[in-house]
SEZA-724281 format. One record per residue (C-alpha): residue in one letter; z negated, x, y negated. Coordinates in nm, 2 decimals. Example, Ala and Ser with C-alpha at 12.3 -4.5 7.8 and 13.67 -1.06 7.14 Angstrom:
REM SEZA-724281
{residuo->a&up->-0.78&east->1.23&north->0.45}
{residuo->s&up->-0.71&east->1.37&north->0.11}
REM end
This chain:
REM SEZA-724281
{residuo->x&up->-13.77&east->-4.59&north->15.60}
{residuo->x&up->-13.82&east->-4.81&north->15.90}
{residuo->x&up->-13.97&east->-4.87&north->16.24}
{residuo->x&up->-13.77&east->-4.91&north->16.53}
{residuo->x&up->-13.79&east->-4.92&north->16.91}
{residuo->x&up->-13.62&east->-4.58&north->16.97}
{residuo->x&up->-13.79&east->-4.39&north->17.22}
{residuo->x&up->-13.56&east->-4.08&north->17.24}
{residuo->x&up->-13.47&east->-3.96&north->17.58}
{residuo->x&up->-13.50&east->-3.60&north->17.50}
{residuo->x&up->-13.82&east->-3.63&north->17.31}
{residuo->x&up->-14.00&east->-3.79&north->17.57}
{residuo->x&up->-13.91&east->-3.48&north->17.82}
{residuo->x&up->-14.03&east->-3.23&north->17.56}
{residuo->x&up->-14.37&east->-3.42&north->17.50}
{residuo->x&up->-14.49&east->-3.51&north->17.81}
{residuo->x&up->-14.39&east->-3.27&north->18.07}
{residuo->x&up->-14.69&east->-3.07&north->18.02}
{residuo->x&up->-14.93&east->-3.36&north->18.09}
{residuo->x&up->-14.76&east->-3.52&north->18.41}
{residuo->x&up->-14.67&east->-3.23&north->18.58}
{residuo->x&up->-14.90&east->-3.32&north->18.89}
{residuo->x&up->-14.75&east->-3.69&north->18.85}
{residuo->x&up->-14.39&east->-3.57&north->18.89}
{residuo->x&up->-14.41&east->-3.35&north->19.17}
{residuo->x&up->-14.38&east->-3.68&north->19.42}
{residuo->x&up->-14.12&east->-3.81&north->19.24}
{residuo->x&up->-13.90&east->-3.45&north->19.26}
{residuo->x&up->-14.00&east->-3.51&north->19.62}
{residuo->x&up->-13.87&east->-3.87&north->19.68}
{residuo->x&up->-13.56&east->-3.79&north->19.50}
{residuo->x&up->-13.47&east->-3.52&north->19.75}
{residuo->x&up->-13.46&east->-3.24&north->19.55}
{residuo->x&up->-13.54&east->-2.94&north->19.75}
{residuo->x&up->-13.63&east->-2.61&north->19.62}
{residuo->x&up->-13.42&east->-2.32&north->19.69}
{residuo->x&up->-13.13&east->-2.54&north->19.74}
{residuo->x&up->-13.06&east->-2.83&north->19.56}
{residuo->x&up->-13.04&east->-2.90&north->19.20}
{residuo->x&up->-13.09&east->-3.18&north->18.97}
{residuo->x&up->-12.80&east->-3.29&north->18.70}
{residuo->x&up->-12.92&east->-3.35&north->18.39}
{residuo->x&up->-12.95&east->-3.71&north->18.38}
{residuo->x&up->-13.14&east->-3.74&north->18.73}
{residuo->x&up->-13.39&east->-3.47&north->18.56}
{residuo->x&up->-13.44&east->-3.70&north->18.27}
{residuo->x&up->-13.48&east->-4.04&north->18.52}
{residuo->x&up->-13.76&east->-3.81&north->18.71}
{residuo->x&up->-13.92&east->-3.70&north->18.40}
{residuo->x&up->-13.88&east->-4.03&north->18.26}
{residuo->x&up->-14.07&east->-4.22&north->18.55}
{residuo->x&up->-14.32&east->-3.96&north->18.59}
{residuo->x&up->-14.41&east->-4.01&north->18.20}
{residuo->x&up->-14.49&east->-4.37&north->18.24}
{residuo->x&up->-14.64&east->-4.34&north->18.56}
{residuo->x&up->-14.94&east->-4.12&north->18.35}
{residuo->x&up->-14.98&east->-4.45&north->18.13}
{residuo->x&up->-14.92&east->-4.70&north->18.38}
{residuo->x&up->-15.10&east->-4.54&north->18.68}
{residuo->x&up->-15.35&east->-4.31&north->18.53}
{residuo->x&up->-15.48&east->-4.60&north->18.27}
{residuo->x&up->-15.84&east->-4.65&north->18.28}
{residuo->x&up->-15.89&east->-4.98&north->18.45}
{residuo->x&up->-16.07&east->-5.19&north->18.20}
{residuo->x&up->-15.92&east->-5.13&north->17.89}
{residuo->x&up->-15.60&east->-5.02&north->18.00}
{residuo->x&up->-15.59&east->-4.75&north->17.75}
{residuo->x&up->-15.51&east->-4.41&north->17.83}
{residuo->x&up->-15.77&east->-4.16&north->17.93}
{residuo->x&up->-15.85&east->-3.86&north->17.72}
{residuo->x&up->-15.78&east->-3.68&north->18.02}
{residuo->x&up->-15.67&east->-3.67&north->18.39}
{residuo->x&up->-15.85&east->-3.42&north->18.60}
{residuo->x&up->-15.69&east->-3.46&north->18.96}
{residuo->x&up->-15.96&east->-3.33&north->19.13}
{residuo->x&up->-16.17&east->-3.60&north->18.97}
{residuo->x&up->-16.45&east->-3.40&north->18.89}
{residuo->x&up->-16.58&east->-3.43&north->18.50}
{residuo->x&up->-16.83&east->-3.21&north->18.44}
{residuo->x&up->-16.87&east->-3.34&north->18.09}
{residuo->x&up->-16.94&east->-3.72&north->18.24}
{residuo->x&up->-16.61&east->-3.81&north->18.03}
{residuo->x&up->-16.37&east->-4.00&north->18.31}
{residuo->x&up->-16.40&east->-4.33&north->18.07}
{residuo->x&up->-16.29&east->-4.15&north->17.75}
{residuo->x&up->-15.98&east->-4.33&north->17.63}
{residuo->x&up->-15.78&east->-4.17&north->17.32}
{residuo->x&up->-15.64&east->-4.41&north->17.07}
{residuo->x&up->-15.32&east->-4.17&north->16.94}
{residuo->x&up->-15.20&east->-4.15&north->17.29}
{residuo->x&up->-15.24&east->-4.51&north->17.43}
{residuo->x&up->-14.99&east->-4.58&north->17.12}
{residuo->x&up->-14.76&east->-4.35&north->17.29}
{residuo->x&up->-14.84&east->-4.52&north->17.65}
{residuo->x&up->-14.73&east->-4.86&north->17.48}
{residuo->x&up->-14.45&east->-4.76&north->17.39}
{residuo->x&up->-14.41&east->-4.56&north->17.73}
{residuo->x&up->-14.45&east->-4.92&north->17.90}
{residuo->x&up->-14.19&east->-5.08&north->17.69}
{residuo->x&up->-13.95&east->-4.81&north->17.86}
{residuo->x&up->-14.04&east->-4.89&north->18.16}
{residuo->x&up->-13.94&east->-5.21&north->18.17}
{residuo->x&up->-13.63&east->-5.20&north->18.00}
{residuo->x&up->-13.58&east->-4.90&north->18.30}
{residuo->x&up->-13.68&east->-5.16&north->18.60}
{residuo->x&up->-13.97&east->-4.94&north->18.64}
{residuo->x&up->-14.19&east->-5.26&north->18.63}
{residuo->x&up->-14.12&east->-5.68&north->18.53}
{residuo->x&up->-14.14&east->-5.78&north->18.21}
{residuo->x&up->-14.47&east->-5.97&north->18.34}
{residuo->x&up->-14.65&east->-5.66&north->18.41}
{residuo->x&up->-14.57&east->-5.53&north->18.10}
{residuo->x&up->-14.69&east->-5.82&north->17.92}
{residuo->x&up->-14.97&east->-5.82&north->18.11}
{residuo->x&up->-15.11&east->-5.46&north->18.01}
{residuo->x&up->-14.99&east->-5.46&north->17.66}
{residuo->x&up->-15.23&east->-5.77&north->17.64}
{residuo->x&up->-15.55&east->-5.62&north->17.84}
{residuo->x&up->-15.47&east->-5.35&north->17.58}
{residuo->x&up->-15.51&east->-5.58&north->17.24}
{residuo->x&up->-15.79&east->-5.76&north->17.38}
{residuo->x&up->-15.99&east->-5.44&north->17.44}
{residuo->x&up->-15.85&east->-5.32&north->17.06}
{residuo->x&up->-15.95&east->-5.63&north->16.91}
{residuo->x&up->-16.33&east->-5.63&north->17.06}
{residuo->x&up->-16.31&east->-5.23&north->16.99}
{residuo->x&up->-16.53&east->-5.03&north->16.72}
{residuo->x&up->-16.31&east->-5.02&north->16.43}
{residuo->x&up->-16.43&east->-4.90&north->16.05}
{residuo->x&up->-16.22&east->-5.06&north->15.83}
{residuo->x&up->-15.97&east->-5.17&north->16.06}
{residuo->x&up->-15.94&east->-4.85&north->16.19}
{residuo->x&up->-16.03&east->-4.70&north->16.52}
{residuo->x&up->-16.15&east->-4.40&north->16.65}
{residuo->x&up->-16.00&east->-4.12&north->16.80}
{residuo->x&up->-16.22&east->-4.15&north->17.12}
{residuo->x&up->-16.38&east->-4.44&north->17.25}
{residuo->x&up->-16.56&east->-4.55&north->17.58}
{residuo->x&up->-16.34&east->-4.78&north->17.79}
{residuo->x&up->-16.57&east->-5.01&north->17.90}
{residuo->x&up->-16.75&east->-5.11&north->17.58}
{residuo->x&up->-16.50&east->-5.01&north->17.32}
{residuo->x&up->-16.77&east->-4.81&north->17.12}
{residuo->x&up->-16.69&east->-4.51&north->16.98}
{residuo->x&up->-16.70&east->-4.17&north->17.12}
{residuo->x&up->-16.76&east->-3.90&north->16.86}
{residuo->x&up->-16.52&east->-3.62&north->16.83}
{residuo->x&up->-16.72&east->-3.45&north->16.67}
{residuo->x&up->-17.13&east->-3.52&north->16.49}
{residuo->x&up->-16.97&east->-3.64&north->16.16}
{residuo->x&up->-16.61&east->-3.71&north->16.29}
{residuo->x&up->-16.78&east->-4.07&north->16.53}
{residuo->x&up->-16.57&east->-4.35&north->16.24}
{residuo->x&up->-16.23&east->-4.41&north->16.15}
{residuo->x&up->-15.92&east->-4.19&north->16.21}
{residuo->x&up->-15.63&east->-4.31&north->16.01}
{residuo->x&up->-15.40&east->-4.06&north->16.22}
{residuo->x&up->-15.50&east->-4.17&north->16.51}
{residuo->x&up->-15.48&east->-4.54&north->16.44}
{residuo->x&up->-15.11&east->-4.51&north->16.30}
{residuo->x&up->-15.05&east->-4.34&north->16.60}
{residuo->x&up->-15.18&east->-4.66&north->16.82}
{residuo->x&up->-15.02&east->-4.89&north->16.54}
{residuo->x&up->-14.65&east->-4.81&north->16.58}
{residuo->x&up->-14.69&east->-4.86&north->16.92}
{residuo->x&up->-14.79&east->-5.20&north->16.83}
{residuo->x&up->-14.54&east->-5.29&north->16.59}
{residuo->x&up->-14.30&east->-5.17&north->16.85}
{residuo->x&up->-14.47&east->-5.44&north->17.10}
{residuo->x&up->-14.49&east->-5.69&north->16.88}
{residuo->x&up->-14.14&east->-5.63&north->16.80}
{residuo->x&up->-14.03&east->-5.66&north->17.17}
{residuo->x&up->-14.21&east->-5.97&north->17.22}
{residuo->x&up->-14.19&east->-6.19&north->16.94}
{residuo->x&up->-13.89&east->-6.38&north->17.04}
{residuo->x&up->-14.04&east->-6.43&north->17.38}
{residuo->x&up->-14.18&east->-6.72&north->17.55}
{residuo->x&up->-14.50&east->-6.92&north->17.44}
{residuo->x&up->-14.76&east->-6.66&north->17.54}
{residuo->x&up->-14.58&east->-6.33&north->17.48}
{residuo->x&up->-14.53&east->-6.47&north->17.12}
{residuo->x&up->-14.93&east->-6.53&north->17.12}
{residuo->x&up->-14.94&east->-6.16&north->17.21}
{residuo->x&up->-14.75&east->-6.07&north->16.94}
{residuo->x&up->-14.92&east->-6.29&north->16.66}
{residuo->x&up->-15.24&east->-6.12&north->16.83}
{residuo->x&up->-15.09&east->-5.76&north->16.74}
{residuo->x&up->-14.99&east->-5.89&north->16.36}
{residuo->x&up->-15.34&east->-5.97&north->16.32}
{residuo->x&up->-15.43&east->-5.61&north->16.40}
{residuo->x&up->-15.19&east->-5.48&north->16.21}
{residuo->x&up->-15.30&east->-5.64&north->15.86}
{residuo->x&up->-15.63&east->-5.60&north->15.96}
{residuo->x&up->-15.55&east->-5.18&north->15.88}
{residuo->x&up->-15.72&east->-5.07&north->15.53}
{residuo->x&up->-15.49&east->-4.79&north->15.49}
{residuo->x&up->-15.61&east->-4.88&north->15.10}
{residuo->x&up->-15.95&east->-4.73&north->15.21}
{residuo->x&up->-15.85&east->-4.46&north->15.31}
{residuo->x&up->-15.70&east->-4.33&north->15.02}
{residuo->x&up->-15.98&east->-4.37&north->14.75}
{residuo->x&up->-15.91&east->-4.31&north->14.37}
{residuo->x&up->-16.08&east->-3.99&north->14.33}
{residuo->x&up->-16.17&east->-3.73&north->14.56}
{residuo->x&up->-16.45&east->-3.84&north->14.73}
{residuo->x&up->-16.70&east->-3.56&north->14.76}
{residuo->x&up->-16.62&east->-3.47&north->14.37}
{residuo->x&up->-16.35&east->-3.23&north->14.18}
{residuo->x&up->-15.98&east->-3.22&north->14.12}
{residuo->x&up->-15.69&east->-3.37&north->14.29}
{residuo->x&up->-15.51&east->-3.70&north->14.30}
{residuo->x&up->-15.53&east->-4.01&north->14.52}
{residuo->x&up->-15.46&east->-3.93&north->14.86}
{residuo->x&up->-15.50&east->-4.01&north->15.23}
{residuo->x&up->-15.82&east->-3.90&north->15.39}
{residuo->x&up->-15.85&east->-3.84&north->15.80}
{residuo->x&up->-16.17&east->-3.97&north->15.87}
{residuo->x&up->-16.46&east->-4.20&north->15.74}
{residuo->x&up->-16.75&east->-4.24&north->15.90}
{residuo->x&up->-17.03&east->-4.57&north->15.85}
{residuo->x&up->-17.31&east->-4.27&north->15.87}
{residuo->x&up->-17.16&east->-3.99&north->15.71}
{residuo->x&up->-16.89&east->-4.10&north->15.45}
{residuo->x&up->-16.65&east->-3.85&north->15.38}
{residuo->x&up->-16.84&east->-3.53&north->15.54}
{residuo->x&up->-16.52&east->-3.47&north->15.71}
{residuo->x&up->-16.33&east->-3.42&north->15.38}
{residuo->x&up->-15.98&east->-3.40&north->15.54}
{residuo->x&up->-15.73&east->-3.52&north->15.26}
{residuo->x&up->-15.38&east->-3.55&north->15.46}
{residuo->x&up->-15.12&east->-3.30&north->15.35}
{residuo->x&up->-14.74&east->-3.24&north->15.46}
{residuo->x&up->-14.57&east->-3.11&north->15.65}
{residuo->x&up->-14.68&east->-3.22&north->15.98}
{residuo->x&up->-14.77&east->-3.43&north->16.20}
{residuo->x&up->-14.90&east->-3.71&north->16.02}
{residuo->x&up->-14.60&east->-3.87&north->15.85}
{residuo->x&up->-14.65&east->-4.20&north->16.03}
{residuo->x&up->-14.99&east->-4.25&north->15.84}
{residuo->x&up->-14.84&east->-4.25&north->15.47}
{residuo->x&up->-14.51&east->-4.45&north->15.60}
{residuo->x&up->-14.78&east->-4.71&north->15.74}
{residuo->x&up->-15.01&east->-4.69&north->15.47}
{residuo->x&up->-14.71&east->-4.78&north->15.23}
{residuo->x&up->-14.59&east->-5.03&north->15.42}
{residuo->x&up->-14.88&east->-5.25&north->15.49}
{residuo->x&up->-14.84&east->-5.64&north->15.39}
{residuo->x&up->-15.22&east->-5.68&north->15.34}
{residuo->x&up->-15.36&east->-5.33&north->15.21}
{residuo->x&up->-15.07&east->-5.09&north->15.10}
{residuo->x&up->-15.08&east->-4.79&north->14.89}
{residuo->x&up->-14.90&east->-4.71&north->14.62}
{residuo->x&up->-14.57&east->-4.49&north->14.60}
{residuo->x&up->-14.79&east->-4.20&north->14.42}
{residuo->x&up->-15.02&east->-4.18&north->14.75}
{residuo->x&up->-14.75&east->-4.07&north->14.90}
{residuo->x&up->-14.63&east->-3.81&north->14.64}
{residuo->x&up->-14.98&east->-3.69&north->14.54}
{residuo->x&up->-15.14&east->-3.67&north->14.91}
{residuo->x&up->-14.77&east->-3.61&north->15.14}
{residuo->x&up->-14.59&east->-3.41&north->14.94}
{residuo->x&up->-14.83&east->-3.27&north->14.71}
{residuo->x&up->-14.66&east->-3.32&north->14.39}
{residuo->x&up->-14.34&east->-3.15&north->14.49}
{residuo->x&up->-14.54&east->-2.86&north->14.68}
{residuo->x&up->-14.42&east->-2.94&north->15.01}
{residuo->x&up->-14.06&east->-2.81&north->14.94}
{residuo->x&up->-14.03&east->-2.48&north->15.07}
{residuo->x&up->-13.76&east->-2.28&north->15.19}
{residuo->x&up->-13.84&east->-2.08&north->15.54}
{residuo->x&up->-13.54&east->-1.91&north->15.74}
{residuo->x&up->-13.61&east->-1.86&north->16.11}
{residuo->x&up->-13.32&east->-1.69&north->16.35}
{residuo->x&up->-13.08&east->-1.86&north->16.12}
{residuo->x&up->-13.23&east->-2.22&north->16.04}
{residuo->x&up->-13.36&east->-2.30&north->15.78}
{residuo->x&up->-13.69&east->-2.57&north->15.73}
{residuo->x&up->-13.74&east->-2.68&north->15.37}
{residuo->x&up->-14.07&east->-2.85&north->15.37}
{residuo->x&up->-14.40&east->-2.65&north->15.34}
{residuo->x&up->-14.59&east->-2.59&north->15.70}
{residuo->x&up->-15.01&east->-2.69&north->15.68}
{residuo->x&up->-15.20&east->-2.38&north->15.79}
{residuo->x&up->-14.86&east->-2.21&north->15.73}
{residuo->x&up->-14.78&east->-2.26&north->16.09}
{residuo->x&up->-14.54&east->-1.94&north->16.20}
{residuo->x&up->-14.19&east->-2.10&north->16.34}
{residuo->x&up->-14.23&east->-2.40&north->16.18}
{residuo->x&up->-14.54&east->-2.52&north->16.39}
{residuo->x&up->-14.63&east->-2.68&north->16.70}
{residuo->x&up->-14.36&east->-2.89&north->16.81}
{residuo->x&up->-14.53&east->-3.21&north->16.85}
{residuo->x&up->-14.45&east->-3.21&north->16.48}
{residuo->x&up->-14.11&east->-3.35&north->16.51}
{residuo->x&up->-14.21&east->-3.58&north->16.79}
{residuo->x&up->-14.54&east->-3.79&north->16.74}
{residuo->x&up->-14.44&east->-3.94&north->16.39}
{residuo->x&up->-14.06&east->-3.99&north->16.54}
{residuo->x&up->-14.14&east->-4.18&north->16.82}
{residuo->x&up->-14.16&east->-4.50&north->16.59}
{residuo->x&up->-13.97&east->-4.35&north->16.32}
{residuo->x&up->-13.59&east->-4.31&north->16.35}
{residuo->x&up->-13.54&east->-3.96&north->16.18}
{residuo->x&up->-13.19&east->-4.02&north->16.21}
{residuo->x&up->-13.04&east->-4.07&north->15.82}
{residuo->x&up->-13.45&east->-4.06&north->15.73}
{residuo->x&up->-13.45&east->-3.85&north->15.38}
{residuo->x&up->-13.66&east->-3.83&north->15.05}
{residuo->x&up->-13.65&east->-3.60&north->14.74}
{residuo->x&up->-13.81&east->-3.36&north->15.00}
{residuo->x&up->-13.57&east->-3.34&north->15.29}
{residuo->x&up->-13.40&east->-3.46&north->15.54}
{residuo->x&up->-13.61&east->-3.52&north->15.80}
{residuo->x&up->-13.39&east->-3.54&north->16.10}
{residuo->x&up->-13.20&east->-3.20&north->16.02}
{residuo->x&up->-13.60&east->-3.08&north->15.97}
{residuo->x&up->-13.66&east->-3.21&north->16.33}
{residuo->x&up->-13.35&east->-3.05&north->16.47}
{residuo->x&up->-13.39&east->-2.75&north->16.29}
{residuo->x&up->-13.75&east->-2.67&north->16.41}
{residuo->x&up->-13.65&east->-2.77&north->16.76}
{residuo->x&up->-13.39&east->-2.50&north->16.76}
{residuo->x&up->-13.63&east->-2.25&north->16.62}
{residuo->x&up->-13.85&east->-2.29&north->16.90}
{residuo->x&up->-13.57&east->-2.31&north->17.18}
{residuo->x&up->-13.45&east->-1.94&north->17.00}
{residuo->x&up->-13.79&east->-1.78&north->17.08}
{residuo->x&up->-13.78&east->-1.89&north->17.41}
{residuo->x&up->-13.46&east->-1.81&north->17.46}
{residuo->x&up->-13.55&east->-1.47&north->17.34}
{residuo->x&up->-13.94&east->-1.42&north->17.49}
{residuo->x&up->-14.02&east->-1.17&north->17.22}
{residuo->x&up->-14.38&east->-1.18&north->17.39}
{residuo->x&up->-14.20&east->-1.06&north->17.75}
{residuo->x&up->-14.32&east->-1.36&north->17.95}
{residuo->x&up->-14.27&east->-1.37&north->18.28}
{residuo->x&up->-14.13&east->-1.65&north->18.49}
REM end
């Protein structure tokens, strides 16, 4: 299994139309498209959507860090004091986001540069517990915002989530000129810096059975309180493909078996509306699951030809996809609209 620059067309539409919905509506308007009337093909719906997505990372970043907020309330009103909240998962996904846009002509190479690098200095100052990051952190100091009282450490989702955004940088630029190669030597150093080894310690932390796995959290002042080992199937697939894959702090193949798959437990057998999903849903998720599960891991991850004893994890993707396009297709809950 492998990272790779792929940033699929269709994922981004599915992903990040809900967040940049106020965004696109000038860019419908400066393409002409009227309602009532006119219609957009296909392809100029995916340029709109397309440029609308990285105008919520480009133009809604918060200014110091250049991270992406937590939020975007267009009214500008926080009534939780929270404007300079930036979310670690989802500046990964801006990275990556900017690296589009250039290759689009939505900006110059030079202004990508530019922000990818305000965005590793602010990383490399940043709280991090183990060469992890928080979910949240304030984007002027880089100190961490708790998500919750015991949940204000490390979050290993959330990090791999930033990190393949990274790689995928660093990928981009390290055959570039003198100081784009600097930025990329600058991401390496972040990325060995990760102790995904940590993370997984060799016995349950807080006592009794189970084998060595990945844990979500870890926090200076409370340990393991959170107690979240990471189990599949969902969203988190990045973290143990990381985690393995580390040149400085790996994990071992059984990490993967033990905490991912859960000794063989994750294969299931589900049929929805015709399609069947063979791994095993966490919280037994009904249809499969949210469907940011076949995006977030997959947006460094190629899930094309992507299989283990478990599945294959593009015809999983595909599969649950369809599922969900069925029961909206078929509005079993009658909505309207």
């Amino acid at each position: 299994m492998k990272l790779k620059y792929n940033l699929l067309r269709i994922l981004w539409f599915v992903f990040i139309l809900s967040v940049i919905l106020d965004f696109s509506i000038p860019a419908f308007a400066k393409s002409g498209f009227k309602s009532g009337g006119d219609s957009l093909s296909n392809s100029a719906l995916l340029d709109t959507v397309e440029r609308a997505a990285f105008r919520y990372f480009w133009d809604g970043a918060e200014p110091h860090s250049g991270m992406a907020p937590e939020r975007i309330n267009m009214d500008g009103i926080y009534p939780q004091h929270d404007q300079d909240v930036v979310t670690t998962g989802g500046s990964g996904f801006g990275i990556m986001a900017i690296l589009a846009g250039i290759r689009r002509g939505f900006i110059t190479r030079k202004q990508g540069y530019e922000r990818i690098k305000k965005i590793v200095y602010f990383l490399s100052t940043a709280d991090r517990f183990h060469g992890v990051w928080p979910h949240w952190m304030y984007g002027l100091t880089g100190k961490v915002k708790p998500f919750s009282k015991k949940d204000d450490g490390g979050d290993i989702v959330e990090t791999a989530f930033m990190m393949q955004g990274l790689l995928c940088a660093r990928q981009y630029f390290r055959h570039g000129n003198k100081p784009e190669k600097k930025l990329a030597a600058e991401i390496d150093k972040l990325w060995r810096g990760v102790d995904w080894d940590w993370y997984a310690p060799l016995r349950p932390p807080l006592g009794g059975d189970g084998g060595r796995v990945l844990y979500w959290h870890w926090s200076p002042d409370y340990g393991w309180a959170m107690n979240f080992p990471i189990h599949g199937y969902n969203e988190c697939l990045i973290a143990y493909v990381l985690a393995a894959s580390s040149p400085t702090h790996a994990v071992p193949v059984s990490v993967y078996r033990e905490g991912w798959a859960m000794n063989g437990r994750i294969k299931d057998s589900t049929n929805h509306y015709g399609y069947v999903l063979q791994l095993f849903r966490q919280g037994r998720a009904a249809l499969g699951g949210p469907l940011f599960w076949t995006q977030y891991s997959y947006l460094g991850l190629d899930p094309h030809g992507l299989k283990d004893e478990y599945a294959d994890y593009w015809k999983e993707n595909v599969d649950q996809t369809l599922i969900n396009y069925t029961w909206c297709v078929k509005n079993p809950l009658h909505y309207k609209g």
